[in-house]
C-alpha positions in Angstrom: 16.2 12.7 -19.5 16.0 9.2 -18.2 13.1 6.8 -18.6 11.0 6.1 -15.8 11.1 2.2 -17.2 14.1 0.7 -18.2 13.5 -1.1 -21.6 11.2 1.7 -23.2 12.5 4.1 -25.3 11.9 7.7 -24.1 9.9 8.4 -27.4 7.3 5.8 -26.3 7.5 7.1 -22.5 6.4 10.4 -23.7 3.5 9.5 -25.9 2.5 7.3 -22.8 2.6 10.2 -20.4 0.8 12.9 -22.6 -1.8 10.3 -22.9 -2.6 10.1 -19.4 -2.2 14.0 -19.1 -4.7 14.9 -21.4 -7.1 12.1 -20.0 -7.1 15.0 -16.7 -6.5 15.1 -13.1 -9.8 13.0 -11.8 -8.1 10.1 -14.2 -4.9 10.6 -12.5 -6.4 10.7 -9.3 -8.6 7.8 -9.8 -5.4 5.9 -11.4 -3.3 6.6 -8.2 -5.6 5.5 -5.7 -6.2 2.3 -7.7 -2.7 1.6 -7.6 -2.2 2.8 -3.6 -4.9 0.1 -2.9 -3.4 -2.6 -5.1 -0.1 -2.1 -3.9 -1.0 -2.3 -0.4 -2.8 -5.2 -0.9 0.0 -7.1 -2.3 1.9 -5.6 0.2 -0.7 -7.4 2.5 -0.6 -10.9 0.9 2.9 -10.5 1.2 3.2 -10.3 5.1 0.8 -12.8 5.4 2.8 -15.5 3.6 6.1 -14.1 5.8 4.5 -14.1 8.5 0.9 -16.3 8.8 1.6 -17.5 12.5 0.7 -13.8 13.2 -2.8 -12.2 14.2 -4.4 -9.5 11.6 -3.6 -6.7 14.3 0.3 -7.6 14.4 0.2 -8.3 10.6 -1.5 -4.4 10.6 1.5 -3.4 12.7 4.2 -4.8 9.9 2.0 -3.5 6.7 2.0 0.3 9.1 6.0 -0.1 10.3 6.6 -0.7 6.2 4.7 2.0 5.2 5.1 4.7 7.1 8.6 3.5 8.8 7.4 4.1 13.0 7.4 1.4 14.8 5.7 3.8 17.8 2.7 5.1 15.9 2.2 1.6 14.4 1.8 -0.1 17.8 -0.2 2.9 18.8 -3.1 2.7 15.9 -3.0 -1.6 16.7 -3.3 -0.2 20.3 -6.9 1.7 19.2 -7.9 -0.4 16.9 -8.7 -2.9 19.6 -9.9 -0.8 22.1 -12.2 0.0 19.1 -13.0 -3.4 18.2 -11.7 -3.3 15.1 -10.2 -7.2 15.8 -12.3 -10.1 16.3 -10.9 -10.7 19.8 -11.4 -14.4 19.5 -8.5 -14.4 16.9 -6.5 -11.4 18.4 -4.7 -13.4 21.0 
């Protein structure tokens, strides 16, 4: 079997994993989503430093492209996102 991290030693990896499995499913569940919304927020700061000439909605178009790899559906949720108001249109120019 090879270790999900290199460095650790598989014994250590498995004493690691059946902790977190007997903690249950809503731990896992709770873990994961923690993680999803720390990722994406780094993901977030990340864009904004490569790119902060851009508004939020086309800085929500690159964080969308990257995550879900469609250019098309990414301009498409910017798209009603505005028509919803979800951008201040003041600083969406």
């Amino acid at each position: 079997m090879k270790p999900l991290f290199e460095g650790i030693p598989l014994e250590i990896e498995a004493i690691w994993l059946d902790a977190i499995r007997e903690k249950g499913p809503y731990f896992q569940l709770e873990r994961m989503l923690e993680l999803s919304a720390l990722s994406r927020q780094a993901t977030r700061e990340a864009i904004y430093r490569a790119h902060p000439e851009a508004t939020e909605a086309e800085r929500d178009e690159i964080l969308m492209r990257e995550l879900y790899g469609d250019p098309d559906m990414a301009r498409e949720v910017v798209r009603l996102r505005r028509e919803q108001g979800y951008y201040d249109p003041k600083l969406d120019l």
